[in-house]
Each structure stands twice: as C-alpha cells, then as structure tokens.
N, C-alpha and C positions, 0 to 999 in steps of 0.2 A: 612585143615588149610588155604592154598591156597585160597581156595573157600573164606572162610568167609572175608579173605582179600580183596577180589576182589571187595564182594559186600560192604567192607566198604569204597574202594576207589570210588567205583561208587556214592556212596552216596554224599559223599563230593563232588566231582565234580555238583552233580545234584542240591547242598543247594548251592555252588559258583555261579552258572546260573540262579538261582532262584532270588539271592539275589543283582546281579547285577542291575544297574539305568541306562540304555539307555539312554545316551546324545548326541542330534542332531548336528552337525556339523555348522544348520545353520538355523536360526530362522523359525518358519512358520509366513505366513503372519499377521495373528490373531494376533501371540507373536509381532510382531513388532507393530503394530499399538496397543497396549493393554494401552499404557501411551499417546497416542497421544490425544489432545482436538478438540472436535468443539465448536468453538465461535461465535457468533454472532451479526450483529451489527443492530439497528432501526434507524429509524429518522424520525421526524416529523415537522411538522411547523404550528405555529396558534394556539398551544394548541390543536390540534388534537389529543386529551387522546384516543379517540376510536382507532382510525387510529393506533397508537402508541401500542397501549395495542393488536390490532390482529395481527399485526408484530411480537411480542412479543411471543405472544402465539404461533403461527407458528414453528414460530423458535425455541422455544423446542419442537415440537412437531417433526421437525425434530430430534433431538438430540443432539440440541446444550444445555453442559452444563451450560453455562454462557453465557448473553447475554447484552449486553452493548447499553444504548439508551439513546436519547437524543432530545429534541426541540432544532432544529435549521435550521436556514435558506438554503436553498442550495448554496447560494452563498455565503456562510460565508468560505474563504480558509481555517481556522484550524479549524477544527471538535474536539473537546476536546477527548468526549468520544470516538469515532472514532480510532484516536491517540492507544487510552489505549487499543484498543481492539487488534487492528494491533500489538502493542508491546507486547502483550503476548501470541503473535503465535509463534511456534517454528517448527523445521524441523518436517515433518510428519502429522502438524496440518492442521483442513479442517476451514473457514473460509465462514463463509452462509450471504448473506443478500436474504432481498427477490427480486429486483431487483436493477439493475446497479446505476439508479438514487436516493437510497436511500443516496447511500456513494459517488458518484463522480459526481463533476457539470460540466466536461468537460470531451473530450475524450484524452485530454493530460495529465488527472492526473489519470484518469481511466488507460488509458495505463502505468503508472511510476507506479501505484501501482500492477498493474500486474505483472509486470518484478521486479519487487522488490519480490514480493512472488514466484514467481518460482527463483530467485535464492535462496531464502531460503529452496525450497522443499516444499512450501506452496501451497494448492489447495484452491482457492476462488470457491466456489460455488452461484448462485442464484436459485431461485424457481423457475424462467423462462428459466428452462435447460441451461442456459449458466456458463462453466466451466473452469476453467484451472487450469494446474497442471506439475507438470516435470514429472510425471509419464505417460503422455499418451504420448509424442513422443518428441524429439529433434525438431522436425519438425515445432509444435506448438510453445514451446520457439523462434524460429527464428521468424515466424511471427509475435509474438506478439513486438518482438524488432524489426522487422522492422520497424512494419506500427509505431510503437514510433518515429524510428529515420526520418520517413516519415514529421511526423507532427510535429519535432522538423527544419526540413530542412525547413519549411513554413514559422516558427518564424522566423528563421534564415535570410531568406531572404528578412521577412519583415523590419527586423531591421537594418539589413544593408543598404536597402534603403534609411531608414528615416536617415540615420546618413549621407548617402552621401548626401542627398538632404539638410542637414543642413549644411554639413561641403560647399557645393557652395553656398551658401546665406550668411554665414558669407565671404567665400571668394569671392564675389561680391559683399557687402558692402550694401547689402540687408539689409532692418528692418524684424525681426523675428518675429514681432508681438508684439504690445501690454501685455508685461506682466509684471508681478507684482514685484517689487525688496523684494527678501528676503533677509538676512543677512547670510553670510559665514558660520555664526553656524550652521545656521539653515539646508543651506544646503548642510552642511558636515553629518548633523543629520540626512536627506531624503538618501543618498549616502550609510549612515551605515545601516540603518534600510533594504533598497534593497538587502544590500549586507548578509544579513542577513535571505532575504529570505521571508521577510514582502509584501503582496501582497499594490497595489497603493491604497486600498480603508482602506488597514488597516494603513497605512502610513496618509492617511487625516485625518484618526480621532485621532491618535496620536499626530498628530501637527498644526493640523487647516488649513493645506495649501493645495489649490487647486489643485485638480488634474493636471488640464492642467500645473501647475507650477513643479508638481513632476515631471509629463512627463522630460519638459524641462530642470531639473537639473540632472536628471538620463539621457538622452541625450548627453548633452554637459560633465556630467563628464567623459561619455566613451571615448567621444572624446578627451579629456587631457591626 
C-alpha cells in the first residue's frame, strides 16, 4: 500500500515540473529590442527622383521599416519630413540615413541632433560606418557634448564681440551705417520670430526685410 502511494506522489510531483513556465528574471536582448523601430530618413534636391529613390531603396534594404523622404534644399533650417521622422523615434530605436549630409547642413545641428538622441537612447546610424548611441560607452556621449559645447563657445564669442563693438559706436556717437528705418512693428515682429527660433533667411522671406536689417534689430534688441 505504501509502495503504490509512494509512486502516486512521485507522479504528481513529476506533472508539477512538467507543467511549470520558466520566467526569466530579466529580458534577453532579442526580447528587448523586439518592439524597437528603425527609421529612416532621404533627401534630395533638383528633383533628383533617381538619387532619391536609391536612398530609398537602401534604406530598407537595411531594415528600416519606414522611411521618410523629401526634396529639399540643404540649406533649408526645418526639414519637414526630417522633423517627422526624428519624432517618432523612441527609447531603443536605430535611426539610418545614408550619410551625415543628407540630414544636417552644419556641424552645429549635426551635433544638437546627436545629443538629442542619445539622451533619448537613440542610435543614429549612416552607411558610411559612422554611429552613435548610449549603448557603446559614456565616453562617446561626453565627446559628442563637448565638441557641441566647443562650437557653441565660438558662437558665443563671436557674438559678444559684435555686440561690444556696437554697443562703443553707439557710445562714441559713431554712424552705424547706412540702414534702412523700419517701423517698431515691424521690429518687434523680426525680435519675436528669432526668438522663436526662425532662422534670418526664414525671417526675410516672411517679412520682406533685409537681412543686414534683421542682423541689426536682433543686435541692438539684445542690447536693451
């Protein structure tokens, strides 16, 4: 009687082991990256449909599911599509163009868009091996924020120049040059638009007023 007890408990014990689900304590890497996207972004100019279309094609061919393209200039500050592609990267997600100059006309918005994505945990990749990400070292994130804050110090110093060398021409009763009288609206209106983040080329074609004039009313209003 014993006996047959023995093997009934052993039994149940062996369907309890059987039946149990192994849950991991802590993701494998697969499992984490399994909802993560790669995006991609084109650009072209002139109507270059070729040009545009093997970008394109590349770029899924990497693996990007969605890929966001656009004619437009490099010198144009807001990239539309561009924008849209950036904003739906999220922690995790890989980010491909095929090189640097497709997405950034300067190396000062090339750098602010970098440190923007690694603090998100975003990795930008190009097809010209060049990469970043928070994943490969703390090390990398400093670099990348320095050599930013490098070439933020340059502006910096440029600007304050120009503001001291204005503010002793006014205070030496110097003529500043030949310029143009616009009206108080108007440039309260150049003042809001800067401050807003409007680059001076897109400020001219909103208001018809000469750059060297925006210069000058974005100058003197720091100066107030």
């Amino acid at each position: 009687m014993f006996f047959y007890f023995f093997i009934d408990t052993v039994k149940n014990i062996c369907n309890e082991t059987l039946s149990f689900k192994f849950k991991r304590k802590h993701l494998l890497l697969s499992e984490k990256n399994k909802n993560s996207k790669v995006i991609g972004y084109a650009r072209a100019t002139n109507n270059e449909y070729e040009y545009l279309e093997d970008q394109i094609k590349v770029l899924k061919e990497e693996g990007c599911s969605l890929v966001f393209s656009e004619f437009i200039s490099l010198d144009e500050e807001i990239k539309p599509q561009l924008n849209k592609a950036i904003n739906c990267l999220s922690k995790g997600d890989q980010f491909i163009i095929t090189q640097l100059d497709r997405a950034f006309r300067s190396k000062k918005e090339c750098l602010r868009t970098i440190n923007k994505l690694i603090d998100k945990d975003i990795k930008l990749r190009t097809l010209t091996c060049f990469f970043s990400t928070n994943e490969s070292s703390k090390a990398n994130s400093s670099i990348f924020r320095i050599l930013y804050e490098l070439d933020n110090l340059e502006d910096k110093n440029l600007g304050e120049r120009k503001k001291e060398q204005l503010l002793r021409r006014k205070l030496s009763g110097n003529n500043l040059g030949g310029r143009p009288k616009i009206s108080p609206l108007k440039e309260s209106l150049v003042i809001r638009l800067r401050n807003e983040g409007y680059s001076y080329r897109s400020i001219r074609s909103q208001t018809g007023i000469a750059l060297s004039t925006i210069r000058r009313v974005i100058l003197e209003g720091e100066l107030t």
